[in-house]
N, C-alpha and C positions, 0 to 999 in steps of 0.2 A: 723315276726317282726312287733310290733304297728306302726301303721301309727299315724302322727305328726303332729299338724297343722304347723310348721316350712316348713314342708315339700311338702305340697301343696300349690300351684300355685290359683291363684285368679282374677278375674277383675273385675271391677265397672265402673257401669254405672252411671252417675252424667246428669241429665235432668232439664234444666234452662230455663231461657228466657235474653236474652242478651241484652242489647240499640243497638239501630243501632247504632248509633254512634261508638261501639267497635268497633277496629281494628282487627279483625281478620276474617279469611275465613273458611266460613263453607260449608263443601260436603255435597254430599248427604247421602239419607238414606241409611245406611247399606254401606255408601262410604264415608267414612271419610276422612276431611283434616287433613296430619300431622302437628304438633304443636312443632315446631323444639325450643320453648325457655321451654319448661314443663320438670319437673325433670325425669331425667334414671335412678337412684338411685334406685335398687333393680329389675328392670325391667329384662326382660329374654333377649337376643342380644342387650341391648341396644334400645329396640324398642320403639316407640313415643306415646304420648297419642294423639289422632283425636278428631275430630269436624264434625258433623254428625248432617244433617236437622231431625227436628221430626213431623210430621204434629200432632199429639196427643197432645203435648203442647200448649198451649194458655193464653200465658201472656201479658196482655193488655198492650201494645207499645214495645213490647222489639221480637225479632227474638226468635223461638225456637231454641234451640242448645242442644244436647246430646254430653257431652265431656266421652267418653271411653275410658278407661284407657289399655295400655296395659299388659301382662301378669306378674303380680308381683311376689312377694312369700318371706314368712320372714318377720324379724323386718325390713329391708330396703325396704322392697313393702310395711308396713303399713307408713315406713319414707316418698316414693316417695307420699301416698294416701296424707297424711296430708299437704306435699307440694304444691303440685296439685291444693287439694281444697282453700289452701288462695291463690292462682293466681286466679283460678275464681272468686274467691270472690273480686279482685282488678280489676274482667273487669265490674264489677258493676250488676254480673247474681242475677237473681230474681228469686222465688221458688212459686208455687201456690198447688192449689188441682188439677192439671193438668200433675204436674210433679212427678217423682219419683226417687229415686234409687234403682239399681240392684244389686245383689252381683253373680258374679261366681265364683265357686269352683269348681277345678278338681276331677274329679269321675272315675270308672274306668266303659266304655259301657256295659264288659262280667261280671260285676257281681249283678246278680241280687239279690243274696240273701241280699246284701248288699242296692241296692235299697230299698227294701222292708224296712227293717232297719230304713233309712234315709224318706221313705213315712210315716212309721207311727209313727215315731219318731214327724216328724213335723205337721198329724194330730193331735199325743197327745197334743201338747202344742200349737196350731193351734192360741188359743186366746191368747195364751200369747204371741207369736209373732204381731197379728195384736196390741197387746200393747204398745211393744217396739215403734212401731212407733209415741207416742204421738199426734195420732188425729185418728177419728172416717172414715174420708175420703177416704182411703186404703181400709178397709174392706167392705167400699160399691162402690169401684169401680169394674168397669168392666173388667180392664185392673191385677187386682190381687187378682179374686175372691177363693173363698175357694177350697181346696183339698179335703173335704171331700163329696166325688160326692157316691151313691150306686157303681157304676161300682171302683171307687177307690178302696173302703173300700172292695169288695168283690174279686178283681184281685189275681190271682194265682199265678202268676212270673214264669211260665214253661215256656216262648220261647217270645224272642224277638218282633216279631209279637204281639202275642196278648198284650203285655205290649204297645207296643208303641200304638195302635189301643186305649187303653184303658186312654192314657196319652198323647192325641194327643193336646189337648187345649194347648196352651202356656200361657195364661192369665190365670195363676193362680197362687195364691202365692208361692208356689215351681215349677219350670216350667221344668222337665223331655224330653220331647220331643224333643229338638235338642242332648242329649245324646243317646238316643234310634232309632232316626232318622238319627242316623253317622254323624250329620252336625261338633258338636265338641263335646269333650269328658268332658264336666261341666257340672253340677247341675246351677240352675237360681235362686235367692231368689227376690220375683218383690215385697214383701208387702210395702217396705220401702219408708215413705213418700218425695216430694221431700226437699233437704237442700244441702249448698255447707258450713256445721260447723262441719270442719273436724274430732271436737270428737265424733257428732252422728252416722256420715259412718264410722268411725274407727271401735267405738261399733259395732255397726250393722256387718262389717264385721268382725271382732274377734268371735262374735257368731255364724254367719255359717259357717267360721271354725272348730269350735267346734260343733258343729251339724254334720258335715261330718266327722268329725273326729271320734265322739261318733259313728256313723252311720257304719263307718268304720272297728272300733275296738267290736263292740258287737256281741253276740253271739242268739241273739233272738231277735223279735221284740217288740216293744211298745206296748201296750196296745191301740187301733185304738183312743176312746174316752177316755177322763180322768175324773172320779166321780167326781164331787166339793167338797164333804167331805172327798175328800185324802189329801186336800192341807188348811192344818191349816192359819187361820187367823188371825191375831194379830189385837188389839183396834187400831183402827183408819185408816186402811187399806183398799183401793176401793180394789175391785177385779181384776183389773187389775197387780196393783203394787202386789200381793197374787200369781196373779199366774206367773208374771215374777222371782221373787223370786224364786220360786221352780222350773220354770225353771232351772233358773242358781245352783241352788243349785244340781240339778239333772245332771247339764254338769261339773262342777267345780267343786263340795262338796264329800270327801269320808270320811267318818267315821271323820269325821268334820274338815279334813283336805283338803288342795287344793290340786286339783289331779296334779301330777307331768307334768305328758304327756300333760297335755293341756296350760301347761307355752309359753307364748309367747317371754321369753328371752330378753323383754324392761324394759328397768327401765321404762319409763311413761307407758307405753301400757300393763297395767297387768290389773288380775280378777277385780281386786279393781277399777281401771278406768271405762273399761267396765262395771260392776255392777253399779257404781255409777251414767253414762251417761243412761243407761237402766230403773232401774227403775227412775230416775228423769223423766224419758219419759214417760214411766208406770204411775207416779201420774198425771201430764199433762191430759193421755188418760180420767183418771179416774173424773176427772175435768169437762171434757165435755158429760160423762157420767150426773153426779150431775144437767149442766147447763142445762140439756132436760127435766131432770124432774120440773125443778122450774114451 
């Protein structure tokens, strides 16, 4: 039976800087305090979103804080995302080129063919991802560098072992290794720059839903690199916003209809939303392309 993005389980990482002055207490790293007034609303037991030090943050006068969400899934885990984010946004958190969000997505450890799937699926559209995220900042960090390593592109997928040995870095835009590593059983998306504007992380997670999902559901892999005269360009179009497009067209578009299986079942939170937040993001990217050349 197709797997569903309804049906997979997710969580996000939201990376801020806080006033001191906020009232609230933050754990430590990888030890989060619970946040007992944050919405349960789609959550799995009812469990809490935490508050978690980052030393990687560095926002001038304000605490780093990593608020992590816990394990969503469905239209009521993108309802609890979107709630979430305007409470952060009311303790007055701030975003720089320091911070980021994460997206997890449930995957399954024992299937590698399906890895494989999901690896060159997100090297194929590699730039078009670092687009999504409207700034140049991400893809020259250190903290979400590229997937596309020789050892990646040339990995065979026969046995655990050498897949993880192969995918050990965590710091890289798709981040494999705590799946292969048994830590948990999710896929990591780290490119996503940081924001607490809950239709950017909506997007952004609605996508790699659909990325896992497609990854999921196909029967062959991507193509490693993508030719740039595969992906027609229309007058007036940066390359960014060109190749997010055919992204999505590629996740969402069949025979020029929207694919059934990847409905997310919200009246607000459909293709149309997500497209619209993504490439709005995409011309943004492509903006600051233009400003480097003046």
């Amino acid at each position: 039976m197709p797997h569903n993005v309804n049906n997979l389980t997710f969580g996000v990482e939201i990376e801020t800087g806080l006033p001191h002055s906020a009232s609230i207490s933050i754990g430590g790293y990888h030890n989060g305090r619970t946040l007992s007034d944050f919405p349960v609303r789609g959550t799995m037991n009812n469990t809490k979103w935490k508050a978690s030090a980052d030393s990687s943050i560095n926002v001038p006068n304000h605490t780093g804080c990593e608020f992590v969400s816990p394990i969503l899934k469905g239209v009521d885990g993108l309802e609890n995302l979107a709630l979430a984010c305007e409470r952060i946004k009311s303790m007055g958190a701030k975003v720089n080129t320091t911070t980021g969000v994460h997206v997890h997505v449930s995957f399954p450890s024992n299937d590698l063919a399906a890895l494989r799937r999901l690896i060159h699926l997100v090297a194929h559209w590699e730039a078009a991802m670092y687009a999504t995220t409207g700034t140049k900042s991400r893809e020259r960090s250190y903290y979400c560098r590229s997937i596309k390593t020789p050892d990646a592109r040339n990995a065979t997928y026969t046995n655990h072992n050498q897949c993880r040995n192969t995918f050990a870095d965590r710091y890289r835009l798709l981040n494999v290794s705590g799946l292969l590593g048994g830590g948990r059983p999710t896929v990591e998306f780290r490119c996503f720059s940081g924001s607490t504007n809950p239709k950017k992380i909506i997007a952004w997670t609605m996508l790699c839903l659909s990325l896992v999902e497609a990854a999921l559901n196909g029967s062959r892999a991507k193509q490693w690199d993508m030719p740039e005269t595969s992906v027609a360009r229309e007058r007036g179009e940066g390359r960014g916003e060109k190749l997010v497009k055919a992204l999505l067209n590629d996740l969402w578009v069949w025979n020029g209809k929207s694919r059934t299986a990847a409905q997310f079942g919200h009246a607000t939170y459909t293709h149309a939303f997500a497209r619209k937040q993504l490439v709005k993001l995409a011309r943004k990217y492509d903006e600051m392309d233009e400003a480097e050349c003046v």
